[in-house]
C-alpha positions as MATLAB code, in Angstrom:
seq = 'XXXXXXXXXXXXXXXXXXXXXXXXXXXXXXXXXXXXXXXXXXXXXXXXXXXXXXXXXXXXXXXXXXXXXXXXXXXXXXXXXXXXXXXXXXXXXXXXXXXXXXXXXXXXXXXXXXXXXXXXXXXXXXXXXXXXXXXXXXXXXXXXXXXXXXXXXXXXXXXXXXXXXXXXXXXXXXXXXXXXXXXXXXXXXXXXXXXXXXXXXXXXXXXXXXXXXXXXXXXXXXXXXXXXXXXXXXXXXXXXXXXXXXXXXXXXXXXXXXXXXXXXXXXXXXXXXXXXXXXXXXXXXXXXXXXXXXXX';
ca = [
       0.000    0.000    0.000;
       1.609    3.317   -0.977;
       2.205    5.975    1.263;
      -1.527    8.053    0.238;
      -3.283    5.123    0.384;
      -2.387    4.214    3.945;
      -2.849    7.586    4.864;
      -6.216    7.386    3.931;
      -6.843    4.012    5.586;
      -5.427    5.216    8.864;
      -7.133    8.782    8.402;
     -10.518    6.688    8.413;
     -10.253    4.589   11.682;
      -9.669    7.891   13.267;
     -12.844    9.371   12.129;
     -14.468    6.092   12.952;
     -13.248    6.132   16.428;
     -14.147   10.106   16.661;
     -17.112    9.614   15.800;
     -18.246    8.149   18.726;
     -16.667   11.383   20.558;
     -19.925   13.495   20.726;
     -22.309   10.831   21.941;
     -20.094    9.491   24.418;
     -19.330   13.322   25.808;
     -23.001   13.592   25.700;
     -23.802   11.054   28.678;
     -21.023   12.112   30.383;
     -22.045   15.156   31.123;
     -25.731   13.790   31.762;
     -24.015   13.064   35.028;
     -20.581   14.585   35.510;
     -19.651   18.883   35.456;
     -18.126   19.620   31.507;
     -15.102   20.808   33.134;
     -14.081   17.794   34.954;
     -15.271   15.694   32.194;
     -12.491   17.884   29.802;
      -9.770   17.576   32.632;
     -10.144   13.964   33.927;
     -10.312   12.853   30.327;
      -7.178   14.732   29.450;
      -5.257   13.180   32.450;
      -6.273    9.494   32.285;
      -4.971    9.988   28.237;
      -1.930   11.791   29.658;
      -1.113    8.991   32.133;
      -1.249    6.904   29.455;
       0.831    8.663   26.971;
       3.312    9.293   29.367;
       3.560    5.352   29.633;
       4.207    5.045   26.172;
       7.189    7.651   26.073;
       8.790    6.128   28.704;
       8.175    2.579   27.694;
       9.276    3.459   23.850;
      12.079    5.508   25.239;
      11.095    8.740   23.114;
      13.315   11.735   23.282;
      12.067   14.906   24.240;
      11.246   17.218   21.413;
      12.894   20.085   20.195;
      12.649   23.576   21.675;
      11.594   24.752   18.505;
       8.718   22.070   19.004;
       7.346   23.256   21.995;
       4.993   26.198   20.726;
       3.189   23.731   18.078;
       3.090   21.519   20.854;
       1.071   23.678   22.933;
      -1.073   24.796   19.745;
      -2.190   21.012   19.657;
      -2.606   20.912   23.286;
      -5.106   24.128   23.339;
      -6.763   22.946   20.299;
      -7.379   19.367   20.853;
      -6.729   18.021   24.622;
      -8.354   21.552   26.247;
     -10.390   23.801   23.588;
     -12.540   21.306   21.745;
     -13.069   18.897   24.511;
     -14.343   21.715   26.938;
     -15.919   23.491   24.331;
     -18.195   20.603   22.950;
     -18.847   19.192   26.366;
     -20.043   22.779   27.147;
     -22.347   22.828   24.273;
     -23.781   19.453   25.129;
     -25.357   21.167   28.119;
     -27.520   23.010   25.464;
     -28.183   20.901   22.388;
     -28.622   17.375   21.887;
     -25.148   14.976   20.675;
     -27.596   14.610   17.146;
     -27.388   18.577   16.732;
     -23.869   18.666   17.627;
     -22.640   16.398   14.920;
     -23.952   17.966   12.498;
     -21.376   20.770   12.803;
     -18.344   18.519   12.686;
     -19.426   19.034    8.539;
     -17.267   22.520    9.353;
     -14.259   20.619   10.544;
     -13.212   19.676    7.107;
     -12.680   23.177    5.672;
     -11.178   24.426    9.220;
      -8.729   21.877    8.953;
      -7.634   22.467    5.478;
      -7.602   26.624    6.079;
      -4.893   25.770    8.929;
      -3.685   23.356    6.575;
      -2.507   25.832    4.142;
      -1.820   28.699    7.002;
       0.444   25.988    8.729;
       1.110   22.986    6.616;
       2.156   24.800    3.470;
      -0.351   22.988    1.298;
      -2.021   24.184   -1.728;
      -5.105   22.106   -3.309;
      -6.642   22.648   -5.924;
      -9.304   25.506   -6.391;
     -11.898   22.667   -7.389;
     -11.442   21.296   -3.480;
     -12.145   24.602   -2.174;
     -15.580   24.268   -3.861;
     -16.484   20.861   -2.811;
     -15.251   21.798    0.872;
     -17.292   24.913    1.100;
     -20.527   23.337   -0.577;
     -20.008   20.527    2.344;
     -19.768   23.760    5.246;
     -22.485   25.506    3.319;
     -24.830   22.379    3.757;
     -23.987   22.502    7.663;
     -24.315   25.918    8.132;
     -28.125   25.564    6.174;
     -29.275   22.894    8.368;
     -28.303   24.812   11.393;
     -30.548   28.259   10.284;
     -33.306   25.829    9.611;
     -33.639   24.157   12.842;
     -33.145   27.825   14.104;
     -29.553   28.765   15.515;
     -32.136   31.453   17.956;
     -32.966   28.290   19.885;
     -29.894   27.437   21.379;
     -27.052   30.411   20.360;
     -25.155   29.066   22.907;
     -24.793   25.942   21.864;
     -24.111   26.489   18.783;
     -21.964   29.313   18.939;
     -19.508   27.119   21.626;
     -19.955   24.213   18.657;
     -18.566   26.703   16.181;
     -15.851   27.866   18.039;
     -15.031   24.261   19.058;
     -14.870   23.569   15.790;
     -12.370   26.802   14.670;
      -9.724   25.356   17.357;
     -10.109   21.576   16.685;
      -9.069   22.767   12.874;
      -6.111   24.785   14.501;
      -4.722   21.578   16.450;
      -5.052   19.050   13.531;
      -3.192   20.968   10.846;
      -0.559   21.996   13.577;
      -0.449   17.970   15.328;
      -0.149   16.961   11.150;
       2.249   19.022   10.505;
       4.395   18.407   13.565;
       3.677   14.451   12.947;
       6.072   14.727    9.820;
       8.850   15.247   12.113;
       8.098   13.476   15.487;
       5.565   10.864   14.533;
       1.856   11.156   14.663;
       1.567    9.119   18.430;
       4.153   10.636   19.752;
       2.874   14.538   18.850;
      -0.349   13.646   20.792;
       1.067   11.908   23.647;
       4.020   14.768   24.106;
       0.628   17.437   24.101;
      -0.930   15.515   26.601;
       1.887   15.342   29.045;
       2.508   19.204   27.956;
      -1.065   19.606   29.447;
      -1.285   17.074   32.541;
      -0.059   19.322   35.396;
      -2.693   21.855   34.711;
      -5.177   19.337   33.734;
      -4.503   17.616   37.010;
      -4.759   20.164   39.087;
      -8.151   21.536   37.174;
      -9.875   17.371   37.625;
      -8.395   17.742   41.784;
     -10.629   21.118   41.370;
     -13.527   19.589   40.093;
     -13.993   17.037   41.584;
     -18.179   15.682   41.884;
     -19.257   16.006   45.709;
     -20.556   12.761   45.615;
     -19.618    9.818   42.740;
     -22.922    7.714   44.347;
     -24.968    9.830   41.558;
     -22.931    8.996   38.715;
     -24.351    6.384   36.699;
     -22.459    3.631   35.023;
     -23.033    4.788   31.450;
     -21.186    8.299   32.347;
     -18.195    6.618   33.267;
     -18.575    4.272   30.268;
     -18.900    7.540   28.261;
     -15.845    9.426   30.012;
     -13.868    5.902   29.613;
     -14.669    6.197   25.935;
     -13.334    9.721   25.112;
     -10.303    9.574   27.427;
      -8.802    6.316   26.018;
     -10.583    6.535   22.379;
     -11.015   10.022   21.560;
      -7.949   11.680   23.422;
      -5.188    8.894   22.602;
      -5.929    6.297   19.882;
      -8.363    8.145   17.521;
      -5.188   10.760   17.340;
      -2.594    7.697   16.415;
      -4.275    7.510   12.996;
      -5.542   10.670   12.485;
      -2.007   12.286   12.815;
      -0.793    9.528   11.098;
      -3.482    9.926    8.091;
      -3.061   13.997    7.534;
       0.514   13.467    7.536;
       0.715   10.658    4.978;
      -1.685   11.498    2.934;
      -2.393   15.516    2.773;
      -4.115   17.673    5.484;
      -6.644   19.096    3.392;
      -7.086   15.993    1.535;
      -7.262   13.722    4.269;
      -9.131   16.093    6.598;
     -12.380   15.873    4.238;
     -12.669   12.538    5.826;
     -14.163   14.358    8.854;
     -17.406   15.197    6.798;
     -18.297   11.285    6.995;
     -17.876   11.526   10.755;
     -21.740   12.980   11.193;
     -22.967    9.767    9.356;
     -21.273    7.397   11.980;
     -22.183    9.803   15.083;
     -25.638   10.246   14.142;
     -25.906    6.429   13.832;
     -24.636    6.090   17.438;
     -26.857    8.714   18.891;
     -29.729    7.137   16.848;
     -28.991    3.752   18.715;
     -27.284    4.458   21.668;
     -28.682    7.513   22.966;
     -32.413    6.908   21.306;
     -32.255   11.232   19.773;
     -34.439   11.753   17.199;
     -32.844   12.076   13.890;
     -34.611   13.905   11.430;
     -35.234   13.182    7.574;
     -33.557   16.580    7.117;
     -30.279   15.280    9.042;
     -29.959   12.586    6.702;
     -30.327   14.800    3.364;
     -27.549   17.299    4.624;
     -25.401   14.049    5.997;
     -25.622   12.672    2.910;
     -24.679   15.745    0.883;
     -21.580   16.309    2.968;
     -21.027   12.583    2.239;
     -20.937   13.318   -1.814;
     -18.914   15.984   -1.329;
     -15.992   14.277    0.130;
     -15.563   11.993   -2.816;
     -15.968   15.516   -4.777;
     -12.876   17.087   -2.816;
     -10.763   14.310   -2.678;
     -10.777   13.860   -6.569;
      -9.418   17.685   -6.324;
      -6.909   17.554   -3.313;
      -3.911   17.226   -4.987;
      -1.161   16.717   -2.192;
       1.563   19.063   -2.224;
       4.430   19.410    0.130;
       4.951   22.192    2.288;
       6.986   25.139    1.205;
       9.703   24.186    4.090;
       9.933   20.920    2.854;
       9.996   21.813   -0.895;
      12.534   24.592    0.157;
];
């Protein structure tokens, strides 16, 4: 398999596993505070990665490493996990989804701001049709019913995009586990201290399924999810690659269908299945190009 392909392949199990991220967050917070949900998740994953650096025997990154490092860390182990659980308080995990259809064209804006890439002007049509779709369906269900929500969902989404194209990036040159694990570590003192600070009163209220779902999101969504993901955007394109992300509202509607028994409307299916078409449309059109430093 050559080096695209695989980066596809691997760029797929990570949406798979993401998209499970939303639902999961969603009965967590049935029972748990957003915050500690954000900060305990971050530190069981950080445990964890620290593990694997030790175990692997990784060596410490480069100074010059440190500020992506800490890009990735605000963007994907504190800002979109706090910002989505945050929004969960005010729409359901079925609404929520829907918005990951912006990810796609966040991630490959950062992608050419940090990444160096250049697709295509063809992509840039198939990407924005895809955010156009989102951004219809949430006017029609009324963005005046829930600003809040959906204004933390789109902001969520603007920093997510930030720490993928930076974690990609940074993957060419560290590896795509070891980027992840180094921001979670780079994170777990304050994280720690922020879970010791948030702590429930009492854990006799917390249901099984909220641990199940904060088990899910700390292990799935904060660690392996970002093995291939980074992986994927660094092997095969972060604009190209990243349009994967608009097949991630299929799966997670799916699971909140099934797991989580939320209505899903006829009209989420019509806009899921546009943003569906239009991945195949942009990854026809995302021609892979190196990054100026690396052409340089």
């Amino acid at each position: 398999m050559d080096k695209t392909a695989s980066g596809w392949v691997n760029g797929f199990l990570g949406v798979l596993i993401f998209s499970g991220s939303l639902p999961a967050t969603r009965v967590a917070v049935m029972d748990l505070d957003p915050t500690f949900v954000t900060s305990a998740r971050a530190v069981i994953a950080g445990l964890l990665g620290l593990t694997l650096l030790l175990a692997f025997g990784e060596k410490r990154p480069a100074r010059h490493d440190i500020l992506s490092l800490v890009i990735v860390a605000l963007g994907v182990v504190v800002g979109f996990p706090l910002l989505t659980a945050l929004a969960l308080k005010h729409v359901t995990a079925a609404h929520s989804i829907i918005f990951v259809g912006l990810l796609p064209l966040a991630t490959a804006i950062f992608g050419v701001l940090r990444g160096g890439e250049r697709p295509r002007p063809a992509f840039w049509l198939f990407s924005c049709l895809g955010s156009a779709l989102v951004a219809g369906f949430a006017l029609a269900q009324g963005v005046t019913a829930s600003p809040v929500g959906d204004g933390l969902m789109l902001a969520a989404i603007i920093v997510c995009g930030l720490g993928y194209a930076e974690g990609a990036a940074l993957s060419r040159r560290l590896g795509g586990w070891q980027v992840i694990c180094w921001a979670l570590v780079l994170s777990l003192p304050v994280m720690l201290v922020l879970t010791l600070v948030t702590l429930p009163p009492s854990f006799g209220t917390v249901g099984a399924s909220a641990w199940i779902g904060l088990a899910y999101v700390s292990l799935f969504s904060m660690l392996i999810g970002f093995v291939f993901w980074y992986r994927g955007l660094a092997q095969g394109g972060i604009a190209a690659v990243g349009q994967l992300q608009l097949l991630q509202p299929f799966f997670g509607l799916a699971l909140a269908a099934t797991l989580l028994h939320e209505q899903v409307s006829p009209l989420m299916v019509v806009v899921t299945l546009g943003v569906v078409a239009c991945v195949f449309g942009a990854k026809k059109f995302a021609k892979r190009d190196l990054p100026r430093r690396a052409a340089a």
